[in-house]
N, C-alpha and C positions, 0 to 999 in steps of 0.2 A: 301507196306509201303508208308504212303502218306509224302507230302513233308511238312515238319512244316515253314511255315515265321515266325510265333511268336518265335519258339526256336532259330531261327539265327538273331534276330532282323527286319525282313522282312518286309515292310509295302506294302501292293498290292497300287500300281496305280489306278488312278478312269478310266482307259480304260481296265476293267479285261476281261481278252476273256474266254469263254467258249468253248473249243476244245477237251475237255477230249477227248482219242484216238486217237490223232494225233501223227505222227512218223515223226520227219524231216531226213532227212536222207541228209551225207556231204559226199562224196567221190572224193576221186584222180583220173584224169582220166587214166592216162598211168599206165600197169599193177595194177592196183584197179577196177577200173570200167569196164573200156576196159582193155580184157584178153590180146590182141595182141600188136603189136608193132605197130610204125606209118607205118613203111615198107608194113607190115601185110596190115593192112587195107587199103592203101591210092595204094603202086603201081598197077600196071594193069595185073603184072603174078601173084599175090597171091591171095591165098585163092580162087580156081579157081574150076569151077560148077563139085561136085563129088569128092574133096576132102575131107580129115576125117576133117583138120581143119577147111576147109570150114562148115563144116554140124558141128564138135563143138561150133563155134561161131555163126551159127543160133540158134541152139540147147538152147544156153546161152542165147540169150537174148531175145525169145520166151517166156523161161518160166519168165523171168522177166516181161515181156508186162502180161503175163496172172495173173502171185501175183498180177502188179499192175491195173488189171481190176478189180481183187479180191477185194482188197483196197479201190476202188471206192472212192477216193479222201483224202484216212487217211494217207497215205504214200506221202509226196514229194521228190521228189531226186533233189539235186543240187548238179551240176559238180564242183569242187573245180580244178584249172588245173594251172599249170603254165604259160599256152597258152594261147596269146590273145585273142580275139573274132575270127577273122578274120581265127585263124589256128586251132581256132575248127568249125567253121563253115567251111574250107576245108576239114575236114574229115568228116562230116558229110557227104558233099557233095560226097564225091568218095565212101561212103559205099554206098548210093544212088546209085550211077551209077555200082555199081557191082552187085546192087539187093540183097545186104543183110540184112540178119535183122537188125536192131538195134533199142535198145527204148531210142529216144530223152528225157532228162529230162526237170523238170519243171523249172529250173533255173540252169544259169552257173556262175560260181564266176572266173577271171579271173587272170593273174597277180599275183599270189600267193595271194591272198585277197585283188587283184583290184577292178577293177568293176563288178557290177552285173546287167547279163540282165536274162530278165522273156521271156517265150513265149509267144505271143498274137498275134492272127490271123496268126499263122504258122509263126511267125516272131520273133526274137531275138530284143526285146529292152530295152535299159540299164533303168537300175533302179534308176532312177535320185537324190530319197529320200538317196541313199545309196551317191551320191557323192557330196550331198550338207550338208549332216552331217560329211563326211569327213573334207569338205572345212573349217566348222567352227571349229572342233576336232585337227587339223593341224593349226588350227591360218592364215586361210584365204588360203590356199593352193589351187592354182585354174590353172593347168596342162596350159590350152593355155597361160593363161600370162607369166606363167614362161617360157613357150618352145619358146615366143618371146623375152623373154629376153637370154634363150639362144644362141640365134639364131645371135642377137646385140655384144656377150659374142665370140663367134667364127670367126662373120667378124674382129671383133678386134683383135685375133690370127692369123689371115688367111685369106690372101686376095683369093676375088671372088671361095668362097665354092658351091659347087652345093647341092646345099638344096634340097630333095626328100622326097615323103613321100611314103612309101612302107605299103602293109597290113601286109606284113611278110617281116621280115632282115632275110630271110635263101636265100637257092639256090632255082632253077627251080627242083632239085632232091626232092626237100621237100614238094614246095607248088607251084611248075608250072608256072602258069601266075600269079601270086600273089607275087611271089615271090620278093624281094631285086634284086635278080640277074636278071629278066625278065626288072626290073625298067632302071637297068644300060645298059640295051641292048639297048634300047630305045636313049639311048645317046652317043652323041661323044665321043672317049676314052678320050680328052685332059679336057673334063667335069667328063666322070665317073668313073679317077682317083683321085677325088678331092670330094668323095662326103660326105654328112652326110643325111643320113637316119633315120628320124622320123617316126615309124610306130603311123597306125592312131585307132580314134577311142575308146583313152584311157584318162580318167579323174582322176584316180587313181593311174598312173602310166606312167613313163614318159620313152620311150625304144628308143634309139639312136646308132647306128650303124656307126662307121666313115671308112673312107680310113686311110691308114696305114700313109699317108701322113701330115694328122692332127695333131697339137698338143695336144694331150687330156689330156698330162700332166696336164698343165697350165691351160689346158679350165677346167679341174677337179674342180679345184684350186678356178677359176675365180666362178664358179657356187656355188662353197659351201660360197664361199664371199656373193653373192650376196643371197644367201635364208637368211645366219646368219645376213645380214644390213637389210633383211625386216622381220628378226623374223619369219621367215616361217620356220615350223616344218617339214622338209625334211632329208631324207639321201639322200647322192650321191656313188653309187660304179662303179667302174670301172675296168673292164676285158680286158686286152689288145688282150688276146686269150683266145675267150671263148669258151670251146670245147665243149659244151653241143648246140653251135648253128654254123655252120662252114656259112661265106661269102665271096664274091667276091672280090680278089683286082686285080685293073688293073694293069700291073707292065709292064714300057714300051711296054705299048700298047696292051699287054697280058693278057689274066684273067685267075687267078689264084683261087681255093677254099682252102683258109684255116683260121681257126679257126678266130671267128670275134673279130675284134675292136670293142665293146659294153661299154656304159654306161647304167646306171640305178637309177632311181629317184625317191624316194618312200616317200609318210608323211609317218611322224611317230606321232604314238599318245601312249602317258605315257611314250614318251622318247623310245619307241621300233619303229622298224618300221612293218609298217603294213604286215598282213600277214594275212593266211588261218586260223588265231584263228578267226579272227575277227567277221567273219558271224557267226558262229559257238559259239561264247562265246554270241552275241547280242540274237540269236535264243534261248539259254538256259537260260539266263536272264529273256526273257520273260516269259520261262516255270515256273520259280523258283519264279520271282517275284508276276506273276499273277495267281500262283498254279493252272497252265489248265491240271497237271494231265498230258502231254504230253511226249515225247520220243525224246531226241535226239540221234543220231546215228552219229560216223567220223569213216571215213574207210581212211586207205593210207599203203602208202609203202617205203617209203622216207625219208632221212631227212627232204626236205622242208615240211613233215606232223606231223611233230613230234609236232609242239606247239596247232594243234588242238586235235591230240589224247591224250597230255596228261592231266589225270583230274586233276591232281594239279594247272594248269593253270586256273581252272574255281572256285576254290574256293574262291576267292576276293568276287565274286558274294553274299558268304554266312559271309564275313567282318572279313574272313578269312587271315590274311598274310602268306605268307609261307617262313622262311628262307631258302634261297635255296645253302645257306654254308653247311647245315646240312643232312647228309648223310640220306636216303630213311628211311632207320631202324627206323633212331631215329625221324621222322619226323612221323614216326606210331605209335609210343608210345602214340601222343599225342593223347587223344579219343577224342577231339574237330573235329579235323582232319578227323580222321576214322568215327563221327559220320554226316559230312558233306559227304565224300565220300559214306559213303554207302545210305544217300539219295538223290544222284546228280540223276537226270533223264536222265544220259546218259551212253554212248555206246560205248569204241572205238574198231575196229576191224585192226587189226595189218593185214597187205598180206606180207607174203614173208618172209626173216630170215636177212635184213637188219640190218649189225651192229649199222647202227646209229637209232636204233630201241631195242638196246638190252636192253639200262637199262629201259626200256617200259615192255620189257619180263619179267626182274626181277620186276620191283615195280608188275606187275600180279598174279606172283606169292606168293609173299609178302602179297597182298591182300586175295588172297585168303587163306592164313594159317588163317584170319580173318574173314572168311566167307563171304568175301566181294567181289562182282562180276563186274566187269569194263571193263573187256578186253574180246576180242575174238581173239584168233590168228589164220592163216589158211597159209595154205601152197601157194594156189595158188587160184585166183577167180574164175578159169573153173574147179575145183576141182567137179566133180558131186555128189559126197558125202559130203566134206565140202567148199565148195567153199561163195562167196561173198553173193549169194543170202541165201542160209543153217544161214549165220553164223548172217545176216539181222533180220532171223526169229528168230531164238534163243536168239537175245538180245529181241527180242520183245517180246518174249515165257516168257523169265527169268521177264520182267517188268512187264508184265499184273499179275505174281506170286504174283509180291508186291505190286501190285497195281491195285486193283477190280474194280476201275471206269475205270480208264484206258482198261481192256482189256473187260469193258460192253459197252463205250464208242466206241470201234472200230467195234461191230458187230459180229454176230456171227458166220457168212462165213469166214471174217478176222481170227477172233480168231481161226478157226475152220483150217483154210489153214496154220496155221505155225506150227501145229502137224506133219504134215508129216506122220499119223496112230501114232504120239505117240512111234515113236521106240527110237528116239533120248533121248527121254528125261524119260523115263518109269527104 
């Protein structure tokens, strides 16, 4: 089925690209893309030479390296992660130093749909087009200026703060020498019980860690004042213990780990704040707008993935509104809807049985009494019968179906490798 612009009012742009059989591919890194835990990969006793888990997560991502030799350039993957730059480039680095497999992708989105950097000459660097349309989308949002004016916003709260900049606000258990707590070591306690931790590196996103001794109250307070007098399209949230990231406080003279003092600063654009739709809705945009005939694919497992997996979120694209008062059923009634849906060129593939995932499970099935195919669910991504990469092909399998240029466009070895002999789908 090809994708009509003229039936949703679509007018192509005069930079139309020609990529029929390209497949972008979005995935979450922790349990989506990467089977294992950070523990898994990152300590020094795991996954150790002659283990089964060891030789399953070679096993995994072997045959991913070989689909995408297969591919030969039709397939991109981009890590969509909650982690900075800084704490996925530490786990790359320690599978490295275990000698394990692993296949680097072509781009990493960080920050829940922070910044994004590409690889070039073996090298991660940010994708700069990506945070100077932010800048303008956010009404001038530009990460260093404001982090010096919060910076003026806290001496004001607090006399003589030890301002630090860390690659990661975790512990030395997390990320080593990189770490928050490796920073504070570095310093006198009468300093590195008074600090504020800006990790670096982020244009998208603004991640500050304080000492329990801070007023973050106030300093909350004073920040949201100060974006709302410049008209800067920002959120501010603040975590007084945020257990998803555990840090260091000095507590007379003591270091203690637990759960961290964390703020977070995000634009927002359409009034939401940025997030893992964002690459992900621009990438299909282009598909729909410039009809290349292409595939998008979002994989996660999470809450924080739920607004790129669900496709109601991309129907704007086709000048579509969706009241979102009105309960799933009746929002399928409407055949406008369903007839957007069933020629969206994308993909989502659900990992795991996440409640905050379920009403995903339901609208799946709901589509499908329609004959209409959206979702992939899977149990787990080392699954060797339906795991990440199975479930990758089968949405590709399912679109080259409806779509002839698309699966002439990708090649015949491609087309040819996501049969698997043909048993899945025979």
């Amino acid at each position: 089925m090809f994708i009509n612009p003229i039936k949703f009012n679509i007018i192509p742009n005069s930079s139309i690209s020609f990529k029929a059989g390209q497949t972008n591919v979005f995935a979450d890194f922790d349990k989506t893309y990467s089977p294992f835990s950070h523990v898994d990969m990152c300590a020094d006793w795991t996954l150790s030479e002659g283990s089964e888990r060891r030789n399953l997560f070679n096993d995994y991502f072997q045959k991913i390296k070989d689909f995408s030799d297969t591919a030969k350039g039709k397939v991109l993957l981009t890590i969509t992660t909650g982690r900075n730059v800084s704490e996925y480039q530490y786990v790359e680095k320690r599978l490295k130093d275990k000698h394990l497999n692993y296949f680097s992708p072509d781009a990493i989105v960080t920050k829940d749909g922070g910044d994004r950097f590409v690889k070039k000459d073996d090298r991660w660097q940010k994708d700069i087009n990506k945070s100077q349309n932010i800048e303008k989308a956010a009404n001038g949002w530009n990460a260093l200026k404001i982090k010096i004016a919060i910076k003026d916003i806290i001496r004001q709260e607090f006399k003589n703060p030890a301002f630090i900049e860390s690659p990661v606000n975790r512990t030395k258990d997390d990320y080593g020498d990189i770490s928050l707590e490796a920073q504070l070591d570095k310093l006198p306690a009468e300093k590195a019980q008074n600090y504020v931790s800006f990790t670096k590196d982020e244009d998208n996103a603004i991640e500050i860690a304080f000492s329990n001794n801070i007023p973050t109250e106030s300093i909350k307070e004073k920040i949201e004042d100060y974006l709302k007098e410049n008209n800067i399209k920002a959120v501010v949230k603040h975590y007084p213990k945020d257990y998803n990231g555990y840090c260091p406080q000095i507590i007379n003279g003591r270091k203690e780990i637990v759960p961290g003092n964390k703020m977070f600063i995000k634009p927002t654009l359409d009034n939401k704040q940025i997030s893992k739709l964002y690459d992900v809705k621009e990438a299909l945009k282009n598909v729909v707008i410039n009809n290349t005939n292409d595939l998008i694919i979002a994989a996660g497992d999470e809450g924080n993935d739920e607004e790129m997996l669900n496709p109601l979120n991309y129907l704007d694209i086709y000048g579509i509104k969706v009241d979102k008062t009105k309960q799933i059923k009746e929002l399928f009634k409407d055949e406008k809807i369903l007839s957007a849906l069933e020629e969206m060129p994308f993909c989502a593939i659900l990992v795991g049985n996440s409640e905050r995932l379920e009403h995903l499970r339901q609208m799946d099935s709901l589509l499908r009494e329609k004959g209409i195919n959206k979702f992939i669910c899977i149990a787990d991504s080392l699954d060797k019968d339906n795991g990440l990469l199975k479930a990758i092909k089968t949405a590709m399998y399912n679109y080259a179906e409806q779509n002839p240029e698309y699966s002439y466009e990708m090649g015949m070895d491609l087309y040819t490798s996501l049969m698997d002999g043909g048993s899945i789908w025979s």
